[in-house]
Structures are given as structure tokens and as C-alpha cells.
C-alpha positions in Angstrom: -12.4 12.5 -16.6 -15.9 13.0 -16.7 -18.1 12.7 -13.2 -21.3 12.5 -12.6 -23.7 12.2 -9.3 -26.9 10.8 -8.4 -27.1 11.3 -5.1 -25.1 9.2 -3.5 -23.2 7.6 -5.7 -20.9 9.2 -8.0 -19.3 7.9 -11.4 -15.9 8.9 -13.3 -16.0 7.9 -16.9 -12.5 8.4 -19.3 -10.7 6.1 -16.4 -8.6 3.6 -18.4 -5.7 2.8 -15.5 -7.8 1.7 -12.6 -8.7 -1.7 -11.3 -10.0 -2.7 -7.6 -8.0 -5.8 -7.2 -4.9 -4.2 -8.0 -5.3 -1.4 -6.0 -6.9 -2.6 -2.7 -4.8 -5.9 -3.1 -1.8 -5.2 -3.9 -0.6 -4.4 -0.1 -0.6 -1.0 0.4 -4.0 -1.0 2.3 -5.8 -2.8 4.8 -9.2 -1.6 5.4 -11.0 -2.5 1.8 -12.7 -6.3 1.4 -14.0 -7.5 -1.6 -17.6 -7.1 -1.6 -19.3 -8.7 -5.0 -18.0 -6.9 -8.2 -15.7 -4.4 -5.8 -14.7 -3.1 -2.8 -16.1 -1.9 0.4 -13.4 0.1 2.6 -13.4 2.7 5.5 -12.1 6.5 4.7 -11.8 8.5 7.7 -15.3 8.7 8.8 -17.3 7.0 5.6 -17.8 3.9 4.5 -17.9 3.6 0.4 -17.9 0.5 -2.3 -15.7 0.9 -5.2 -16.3 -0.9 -8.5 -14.8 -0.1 -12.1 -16.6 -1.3 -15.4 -13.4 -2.3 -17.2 -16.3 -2.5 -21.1 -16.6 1.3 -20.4 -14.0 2.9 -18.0 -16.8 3.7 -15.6 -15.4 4.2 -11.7 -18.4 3.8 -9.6 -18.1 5.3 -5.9 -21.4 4.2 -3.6 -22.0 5.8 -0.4 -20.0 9.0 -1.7 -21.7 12.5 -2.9 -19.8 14.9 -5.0 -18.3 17.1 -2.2 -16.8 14.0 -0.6 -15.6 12.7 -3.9 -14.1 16.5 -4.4 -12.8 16.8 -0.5 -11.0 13.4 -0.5 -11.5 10.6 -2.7 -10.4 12.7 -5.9 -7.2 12.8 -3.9 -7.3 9.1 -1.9 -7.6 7.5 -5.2 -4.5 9.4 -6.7 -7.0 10.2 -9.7 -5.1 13.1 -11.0 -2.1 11.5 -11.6 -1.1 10.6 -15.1 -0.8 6.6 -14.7 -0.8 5.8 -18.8 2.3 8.4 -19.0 3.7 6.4 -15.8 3.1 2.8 -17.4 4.7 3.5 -20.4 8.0 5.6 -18.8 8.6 2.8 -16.8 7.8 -0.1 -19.5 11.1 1.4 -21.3 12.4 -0.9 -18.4 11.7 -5.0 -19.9 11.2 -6.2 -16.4 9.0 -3.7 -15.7 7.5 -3.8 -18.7 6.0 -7.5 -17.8 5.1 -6.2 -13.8 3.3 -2.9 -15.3 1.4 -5.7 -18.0 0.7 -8.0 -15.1 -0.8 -5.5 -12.6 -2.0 -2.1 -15.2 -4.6 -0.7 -12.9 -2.7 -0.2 -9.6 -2.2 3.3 -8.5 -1.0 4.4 -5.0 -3.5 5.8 -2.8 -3.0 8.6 -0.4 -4.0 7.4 2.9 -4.0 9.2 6.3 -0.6 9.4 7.5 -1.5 8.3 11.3 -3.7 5.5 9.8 -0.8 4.0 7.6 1.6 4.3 10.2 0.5 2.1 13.0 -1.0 0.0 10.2 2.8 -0.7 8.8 4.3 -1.0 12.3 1.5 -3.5 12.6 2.9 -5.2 9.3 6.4 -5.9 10.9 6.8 -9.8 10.8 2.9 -10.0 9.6 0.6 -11.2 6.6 -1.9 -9.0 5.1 -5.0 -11.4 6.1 -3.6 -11.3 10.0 -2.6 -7.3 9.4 -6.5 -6.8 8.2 -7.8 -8.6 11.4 -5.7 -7.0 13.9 -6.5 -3.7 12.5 -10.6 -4.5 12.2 -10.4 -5.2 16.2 -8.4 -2.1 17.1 -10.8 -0.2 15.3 -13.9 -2.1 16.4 -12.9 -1.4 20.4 -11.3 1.9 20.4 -12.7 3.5 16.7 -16.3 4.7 16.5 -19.4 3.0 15.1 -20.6 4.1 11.6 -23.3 2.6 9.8 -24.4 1.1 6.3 -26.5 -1.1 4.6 -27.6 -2.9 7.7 -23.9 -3.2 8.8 -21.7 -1.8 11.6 -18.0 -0.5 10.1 -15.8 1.1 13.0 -13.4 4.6 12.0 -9.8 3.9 12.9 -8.7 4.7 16.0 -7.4 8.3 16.9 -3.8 8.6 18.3 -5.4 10.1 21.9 -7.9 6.5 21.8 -4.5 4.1 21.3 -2.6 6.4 23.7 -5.1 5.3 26.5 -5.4 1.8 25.7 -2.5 0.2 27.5 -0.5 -2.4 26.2 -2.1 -5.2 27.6 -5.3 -4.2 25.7 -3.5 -3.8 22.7 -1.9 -7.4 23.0 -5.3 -8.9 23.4 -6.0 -7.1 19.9 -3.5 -9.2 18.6 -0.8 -6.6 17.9 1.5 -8.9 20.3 5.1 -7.4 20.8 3.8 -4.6 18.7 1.7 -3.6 21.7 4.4 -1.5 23.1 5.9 -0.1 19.7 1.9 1.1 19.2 1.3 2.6 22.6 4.8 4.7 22.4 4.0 6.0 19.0 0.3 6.9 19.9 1.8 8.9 22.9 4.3 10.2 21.0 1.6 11.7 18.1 -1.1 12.3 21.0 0.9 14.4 22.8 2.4 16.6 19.9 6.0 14.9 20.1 5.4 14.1 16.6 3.9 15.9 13.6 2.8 13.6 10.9 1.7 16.6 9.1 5.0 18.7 9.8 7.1 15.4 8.7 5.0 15.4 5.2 6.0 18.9 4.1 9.7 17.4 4.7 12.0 16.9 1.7 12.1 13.5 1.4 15.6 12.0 3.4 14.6 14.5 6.4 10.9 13.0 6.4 12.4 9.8 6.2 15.0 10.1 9.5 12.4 12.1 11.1 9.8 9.1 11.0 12.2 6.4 12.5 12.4 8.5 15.7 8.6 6.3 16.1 8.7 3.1 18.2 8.3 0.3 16.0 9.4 2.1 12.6 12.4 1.2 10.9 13.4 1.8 7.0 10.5 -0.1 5.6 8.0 1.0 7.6 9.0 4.6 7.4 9.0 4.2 3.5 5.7 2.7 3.2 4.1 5.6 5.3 5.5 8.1 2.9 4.8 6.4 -0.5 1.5 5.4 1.1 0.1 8.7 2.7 2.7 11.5 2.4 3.2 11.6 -1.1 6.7 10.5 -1.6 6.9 9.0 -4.7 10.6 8.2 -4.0 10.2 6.2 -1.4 11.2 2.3 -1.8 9.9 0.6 1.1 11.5 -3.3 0.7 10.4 -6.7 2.0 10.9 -10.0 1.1 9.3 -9.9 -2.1 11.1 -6.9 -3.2 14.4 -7.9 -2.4 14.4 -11.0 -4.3 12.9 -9.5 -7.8 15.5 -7.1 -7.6 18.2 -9.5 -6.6 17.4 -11.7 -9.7 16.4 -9.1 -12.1 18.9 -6.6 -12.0 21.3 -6.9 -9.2 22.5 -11.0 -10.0 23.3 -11.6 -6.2 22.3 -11.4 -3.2 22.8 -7.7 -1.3 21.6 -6.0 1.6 18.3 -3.8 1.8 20.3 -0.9 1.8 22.2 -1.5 -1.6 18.9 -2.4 -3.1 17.8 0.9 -2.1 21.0 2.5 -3.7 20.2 1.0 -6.9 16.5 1.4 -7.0 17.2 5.1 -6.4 19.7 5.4 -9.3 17.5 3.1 -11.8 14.1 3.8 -11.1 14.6 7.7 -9.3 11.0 9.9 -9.0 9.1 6.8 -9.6 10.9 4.5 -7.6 7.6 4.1 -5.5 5.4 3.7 -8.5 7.7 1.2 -9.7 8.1 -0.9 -6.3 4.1 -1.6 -6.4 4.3 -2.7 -9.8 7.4 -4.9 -8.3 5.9 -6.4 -5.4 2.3 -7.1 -7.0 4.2 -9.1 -9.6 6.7 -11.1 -7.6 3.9 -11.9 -4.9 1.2 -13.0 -7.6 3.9 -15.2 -9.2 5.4 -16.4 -6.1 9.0 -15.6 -7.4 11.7 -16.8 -5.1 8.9 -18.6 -2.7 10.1 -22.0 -1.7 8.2 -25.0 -2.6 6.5 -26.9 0.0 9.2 -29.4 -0.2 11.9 -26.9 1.0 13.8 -27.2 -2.0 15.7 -23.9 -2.7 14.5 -21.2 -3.2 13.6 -20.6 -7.0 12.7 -17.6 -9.4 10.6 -17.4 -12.5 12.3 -15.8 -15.0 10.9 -14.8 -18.1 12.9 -14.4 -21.0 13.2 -10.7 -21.7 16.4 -10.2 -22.7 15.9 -12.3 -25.4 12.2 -10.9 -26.3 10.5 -14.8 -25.9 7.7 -15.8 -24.0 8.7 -19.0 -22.7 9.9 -19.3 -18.7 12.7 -20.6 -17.2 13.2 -21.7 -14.1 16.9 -20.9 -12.1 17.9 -21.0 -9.0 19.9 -18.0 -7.5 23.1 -18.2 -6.8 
């Protein structure tokens, strides 16, 4: 990687496994729109616009001098990471040979840890569109006014801020039975009960148990807050989408959450995370096992790897 500056806008050339959509759409954050060619987001206390020139491998970060880049987006981004060695360890796998294909510039980003976890207990039962609202109105009465462009952005709320809201002001937000589950964990953060940081130097399983003591946090949740901001590449936080690519692909049946984790750990290991967001990016874009509007059953895409074509066919599982 190469960067330059010009002020306020810095540039990384050499990047060849980065694209926007796939990175600020594929679920893992809420904060970035599509603005244009790219992306305009919130990072702690900036507002920045993110664009890649695909012709020359050109990252382009607006609003963002070197010693931000350096202090945090460097990191945020996950730019040090190796994703061409990543792509091609896990295309060994056929499946995930297609979903690294279909979505080849997604990398995980390392958010803030408080950020991502009332984000994710905000995700419980949720769509991203809703998710992305709720969020922009917590931050918009409890976060603080920064400015750009002509435009008013709001920083995220601080645990202390939500801790003082009340639940009633956090319903009218639109975090509904959430409310509660927010207002706990806030208190429970605020008033030292919880270390986010301490829980991030955790091995892995103890980070993980240490995270459901949260109200509002259960094995998903808890998994997306340490793929998402602590750095767990292990983690394998399932939803729907999840489940039902790895029902159809490898597992042939339906199972619980649990023994999807079990396999995913065995098959996929260190870069079970990595892998998941390849996973879910695909079988969301593609709609695989989304009933039609008809209710018929519920019916997968398969493509034909095991026998190296390209045609589809369509099956229903068992």
C-alpha cells in the first residue's frame, strides 16, 4: 500500500480487495449511507466519505488527514490484513469459492466495541433499514452534533448518555422492548460492571460467556460484537440467513444454531468469521431459502459445484 495526503483527504493505492458496497452493506455496520460513488459514515467523533476506484485500486478517504487515517481508519478498515491470502484459503472450499466470487471486496471492520454492542442488541428481531433508523435517532437526541459539508451528523451515544435516558425515551426512539435490554447494559458499562475493553483481551469462549452476562445479548449478538469490534476472527454469529446456507450446503438438514456452530468451528476454524460474511452477503443477495411471495416453501438456489457446472437448480429442503 501506498498513501498519500492532500490535506484532508487521503488515498491508498496497491488496494485490490476492497469495495464500499460490500463492506458497508453487507450487515456488519449501520452508520455508513451511500452517498454518490461511496459512502459517508460516522467514526467516533468524524464524519468521512469512502470511495474505491476499482480501474486503479485507489481507496479514497474525504474528511480524514493522515494522523486520523494512522490513529484509526488504518485499523477500522482492517487494512493490514491479508484478504487475497484469505480469499483464496477459503475458495479451496467450492461453496465458498462462489460466496468469496460473489462478494471479493468485503473485509470486517473493527468497530467500537460499545457502539457494536447496543447496535446488535438493537438488531434482535430487526432489519438493517429499521436498525439504521433507530440508531440515527438515538444518536441524534443523546450523541453530539458534528458538522460537514452543510450537514449535521450526531457521534453515537456514550454508555453514561443511554444510562440517563430512561426507557420510555428509549421506546420513543424506536428501540421498543429493547428499551429495557439498552438501559441495563448502558448502566451496566456506565457504571464499570462491564469492561468492554477487559472482555476484548479475553481468549475467545471466556470473552464470549463474559458478554452474555449484558441485557439483551444472547449467542448472536455476543458473536457479532466480537467478530465486529474485538477482533475475534472465530466468532460465528448466526441468523436466518446463515443457518439455511449452511443447512443446505454442507449440513443436508435442518439442525439447531448450536450444531451449526459446532461445524463451522471444525470446517471453517480461525476464519470462521471471515468466512460467515462471505456466507451471509451471498445467501442474502441471492435470497437463498427466502419464501416466495406466494408462501410456497421455502426454496434454495443451488449451484452446481459438485459437479463443476454453472447452471442452477432449484430444490426444496427436506
Amino acid at each position: 500500500m501506498k498513501v498519500t495526503s492532500d490535506g484532508d483527504t487521503v488515498r491508498i493505492s496497491g488496494i485490490t480487495d476492497f469495495y464500499p458496497e460490500h463492506v458497508f452493506d453487507c450487515g456488519q455496520a449501520f452508520r455508513w449511507n451511500r452517498d454518490g460513488d461511496g459512502y459517508v459514515g460516522v467514526v467516533k467523533d468524524q464524519v468521512l466519505r469512502v470511495t474505491y476506484c476499482a480501474g486503479s485500486n485507489v481507496l479514497v478517504l474525504e474528511h480524514c488527514d493522515p494522523d486520523w487515517y494512522d490513529r484509526h481508519m488504518r485499523h477500522y478498515l482492517d487494512l493490514d490484513r491479508d484478504y487475497g491470502r484469505i480469499r483464496e484459503e477459503l475458495s479451496a472450499d467450492p461453496v465458498l469459492k462462489e460466496a468469496v466470487r460473489y462478494g471479493w471486496g468485503m473485509r470486517v471492520l473493527n468497530q467500537d466495541p460499545w457502539e457494536t454492542l447496543i447496535s446488535f442488541i438493537l438488531s434482535a428481531n430487526n432489519n438493517i433499514k429499521r436498525i439504521k433508523g433507530i440508531i440515527e435517532k438515538l444518536s441524534e437526541a443523546y450523541g453530539r452534533e458534528i458538522h460537514w459539508k452543510g450537514r449535521t451528523y450526531y457521534t453515537f451515544p456514550t454508555p453514561a448518555a443511554l444510562s440517563r435516558a430512561g426507557e420510555e425515551s428509549l421506546r420513543a426512539c424506536g428501540c421498543g422492548y429493547r428499551g429495557p435490554y439498552i438501559a441495563k447494559t448502558a448502566r451496566m458499562v456506565s457504571e464499570g460492571q462491564i469492561s468492554l475493553s477487559g472482555i476484548r483481551d479475553l481468549p475467545y469462549p471466556e470473552a464470549h460467556r463474559a458478554l452474555l452476562a449484558c441485557a439483551g445479548v444472547g449467542d448472536k449478538v455476543a458473536d457479532c460484537v466480537l467478530l465486529y469490534s474485538m477482533e475475534k476472527a472465530e466468532a460465528f454469529p448466526i441468523d436466518v440467513w446463515v443457518k439455511r446456507v449452511m443447512e443446505y450446503y454442507y449440513i443436508g438438514r435442518k439442525v439447531t444454531a448450536r450444531q451449526v456452530r459446532s461445524f463451522a468451528d471444525e470446517k471453517f476454524g480461525k476464519l470462521s468469521g471471515v468466512a460467515q460474511q462471505y456466507l451471509f452477503y451471498y445467501a442474502r443477495e441471492q435470497k437463498i431459502g427466502k419464501p416466495d411471495k406466494g408462501g410456497s416453501p421455502t426454496v434454495f438456489v443451488k449451484n452446481s459445484f459438485e459437479r463443476g457446472g454453472n447452471s442452477t437448480e432449484r430444490a426444496i429442503l427436506p
